[in-house]
C-alpha positions as CSV (number, residue, x, y, z in Angstrom):
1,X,-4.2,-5.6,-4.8
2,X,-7.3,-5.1,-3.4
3,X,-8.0,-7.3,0.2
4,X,-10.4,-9.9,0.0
5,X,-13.9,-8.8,2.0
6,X,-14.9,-9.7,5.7
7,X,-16.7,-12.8,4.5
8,X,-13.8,-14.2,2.6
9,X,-11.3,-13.7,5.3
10,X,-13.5,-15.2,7.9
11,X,-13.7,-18.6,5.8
12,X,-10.2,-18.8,5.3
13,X,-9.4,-17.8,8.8
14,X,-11.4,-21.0,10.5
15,X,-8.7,-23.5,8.1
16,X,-7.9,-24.6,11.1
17,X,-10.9,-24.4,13.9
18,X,-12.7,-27.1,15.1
19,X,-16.2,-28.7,13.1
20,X,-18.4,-26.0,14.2
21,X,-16.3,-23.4,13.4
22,X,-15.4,-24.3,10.1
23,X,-19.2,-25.5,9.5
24,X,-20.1,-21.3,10.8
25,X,-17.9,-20.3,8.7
26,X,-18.4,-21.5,5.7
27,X,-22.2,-20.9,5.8
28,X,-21.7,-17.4,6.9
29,X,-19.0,-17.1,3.6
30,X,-22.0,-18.2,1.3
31,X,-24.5,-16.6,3.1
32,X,-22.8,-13.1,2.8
33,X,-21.8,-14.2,-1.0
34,X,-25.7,-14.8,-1.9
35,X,-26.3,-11.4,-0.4
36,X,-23.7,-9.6,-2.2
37,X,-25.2,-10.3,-5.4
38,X,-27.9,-8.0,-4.6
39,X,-25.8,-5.1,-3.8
40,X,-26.0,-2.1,-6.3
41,X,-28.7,-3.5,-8.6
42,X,-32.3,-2.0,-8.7
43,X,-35.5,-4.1,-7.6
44,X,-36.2,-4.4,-11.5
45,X,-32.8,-6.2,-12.1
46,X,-33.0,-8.2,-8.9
47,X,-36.3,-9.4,-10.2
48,X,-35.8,-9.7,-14.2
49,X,-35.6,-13.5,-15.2
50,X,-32.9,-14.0,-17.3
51,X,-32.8,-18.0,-17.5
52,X,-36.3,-19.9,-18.7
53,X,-36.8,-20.7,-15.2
54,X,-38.6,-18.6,-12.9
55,X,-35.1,-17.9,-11.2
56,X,-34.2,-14.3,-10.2
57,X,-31.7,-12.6,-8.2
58,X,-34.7,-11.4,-5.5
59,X,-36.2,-15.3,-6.1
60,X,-33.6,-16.9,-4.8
61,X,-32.7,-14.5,-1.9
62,X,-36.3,-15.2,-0.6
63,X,-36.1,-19.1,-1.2
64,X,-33.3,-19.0,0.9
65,X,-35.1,-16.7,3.8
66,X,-37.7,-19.9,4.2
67,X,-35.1,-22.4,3.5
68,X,-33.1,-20.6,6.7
69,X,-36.6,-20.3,8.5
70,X,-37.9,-23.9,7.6
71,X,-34.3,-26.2,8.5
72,X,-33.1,-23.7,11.7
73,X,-36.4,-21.9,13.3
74,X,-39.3,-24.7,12.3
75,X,-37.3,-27.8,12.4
76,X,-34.9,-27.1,15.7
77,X,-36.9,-25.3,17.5
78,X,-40.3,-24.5,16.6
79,X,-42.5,-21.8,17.8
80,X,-46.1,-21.3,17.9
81,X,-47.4,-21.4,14.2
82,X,-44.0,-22.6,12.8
83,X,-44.6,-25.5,10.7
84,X,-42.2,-27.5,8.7
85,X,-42.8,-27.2,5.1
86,X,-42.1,-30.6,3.0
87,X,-43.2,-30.6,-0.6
88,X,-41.2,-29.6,-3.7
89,X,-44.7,-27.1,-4.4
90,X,-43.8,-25.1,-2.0
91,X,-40.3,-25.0,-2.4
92,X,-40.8,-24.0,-5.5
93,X,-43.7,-21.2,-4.5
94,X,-40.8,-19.7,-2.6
95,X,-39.3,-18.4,-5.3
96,X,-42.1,-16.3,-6.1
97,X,-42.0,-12.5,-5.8
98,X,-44.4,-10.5,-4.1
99,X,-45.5,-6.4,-4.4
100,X,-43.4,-5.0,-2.0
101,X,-40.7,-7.7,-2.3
102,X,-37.6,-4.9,-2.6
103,X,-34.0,-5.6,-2.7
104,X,-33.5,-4.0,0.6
105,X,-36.6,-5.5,2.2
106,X,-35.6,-9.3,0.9
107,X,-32.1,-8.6,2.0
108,X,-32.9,-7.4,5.5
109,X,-35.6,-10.2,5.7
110,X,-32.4,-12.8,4.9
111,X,-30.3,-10.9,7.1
112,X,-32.4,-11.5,9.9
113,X,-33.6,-15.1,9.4
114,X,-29.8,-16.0,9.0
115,X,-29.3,-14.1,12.7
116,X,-32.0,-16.1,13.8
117,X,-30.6,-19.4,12.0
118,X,-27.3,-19.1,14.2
119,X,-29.2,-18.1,17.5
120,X,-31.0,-21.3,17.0
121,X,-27.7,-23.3,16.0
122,X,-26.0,-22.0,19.0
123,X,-28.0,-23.5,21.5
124,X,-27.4,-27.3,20.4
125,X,-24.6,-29.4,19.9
126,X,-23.3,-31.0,16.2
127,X,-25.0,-33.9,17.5
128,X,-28.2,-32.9,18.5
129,X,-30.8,-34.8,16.2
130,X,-34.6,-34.1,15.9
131,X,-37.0,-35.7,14.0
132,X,-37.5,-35.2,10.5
133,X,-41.0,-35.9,8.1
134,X,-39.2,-37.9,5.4
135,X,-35.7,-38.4,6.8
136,X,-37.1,-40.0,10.5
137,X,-34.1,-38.1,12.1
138,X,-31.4,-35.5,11.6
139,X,-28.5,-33.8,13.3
140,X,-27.5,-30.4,13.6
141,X,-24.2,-31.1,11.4
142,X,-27.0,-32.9,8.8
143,X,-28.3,-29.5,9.0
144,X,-25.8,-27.5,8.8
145,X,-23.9,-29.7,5.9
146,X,-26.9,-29.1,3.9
147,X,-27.4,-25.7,4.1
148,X,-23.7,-24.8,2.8
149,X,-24.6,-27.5,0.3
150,X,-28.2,-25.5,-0.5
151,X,-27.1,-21.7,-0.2
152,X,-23.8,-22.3,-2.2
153,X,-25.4,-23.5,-4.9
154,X,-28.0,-20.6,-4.7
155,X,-25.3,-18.6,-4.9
156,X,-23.6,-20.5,-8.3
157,X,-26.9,-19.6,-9.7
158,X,-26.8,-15.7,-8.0
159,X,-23.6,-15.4,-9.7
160,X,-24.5,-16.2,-13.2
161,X,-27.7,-13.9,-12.6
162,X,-25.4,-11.2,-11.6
163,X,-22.9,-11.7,-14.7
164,X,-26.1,-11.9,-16.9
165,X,-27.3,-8.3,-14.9
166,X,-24.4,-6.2,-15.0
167,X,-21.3,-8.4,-15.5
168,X,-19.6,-8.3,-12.3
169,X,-18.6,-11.9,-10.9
170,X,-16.8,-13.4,-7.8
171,X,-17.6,-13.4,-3.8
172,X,-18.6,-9.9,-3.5
């Protein structure tokens, strides 16, 4: 039997860690999960819609770069130029594919704002709450919770793209 990848093993491992640990972990396991679905298809596959949504495999890997970048780098701890994005418009415009939007580049653009994502997490405690534009305030475990919640159900919808593409299923 084949053993299960890094990603896997590094969810199952933190069973019993502490909050932030298990909370890492388990975004990590579906971050690594989303990106995995891009492995081994073409930039035409990746960008294909094969639901009657605009959904595609390279879509949702670029939603969830500026959901990574909006919730961690603009929320937290906001730079020069960052600015929170609210509205379900662009949300949805986030799904749109660009020229030049590749499987590697979207994947290394993910990559990176995830890196970023935990650089930023690191430096705060669960509790750590900032102020939010509809919510009035949030913690980092509010955060947190709802990106697991967000990217693994990105990645649901990755995996039935992926089945639809080639077939191939599961947490690769």
């Amino acid at each position: 039997m084949e053993a299960p990848p890094d990603h896997v093993l590094t969810a199952m491992m933190a069973s019993t860690g502490d909050e932030r640990v298990v909370l890492d972990a388990f975004l990590d396991f579906h971050r690594a999960v989303v990106l995995g679905k891009l492995r081994g298809i073409s930039d035409a596959e990746a960008a294909r819609r094969l639901v009657p949504s605009a959904t595609t495999l390279a879509g949702l890997v670029k939603h969830l770069t500026l959901v990574e970048r909006n919730w961690f780098r603009c929320l937290l701890a906001p730079g020069p130029g960052d600015v929170y994005l609210t509205s379900e418009e662009d949300a949805t415009a986030s799904f749109a594919l660009a020229e030049g939007d590749t499987v590697e580049r979207l994947s290394a653009a993910y990559e990176a704002e995830c890196a970023s994502s935990r650089e930023v997490a690191a430096r705060f405690d669960l509790d750590h709450v900032v102020p939010h534009p509809q919510l009035g305030e949030v913690s980092l475990r509010w955060i947190m919770v709802h990106l697991i919640e967000e990217t693994a159900r990105h990645a649901g919808h990755a995996d039935i793209l992926r089945e639809l593409t080639d077939g191939s299923t599961g947490a690769t």
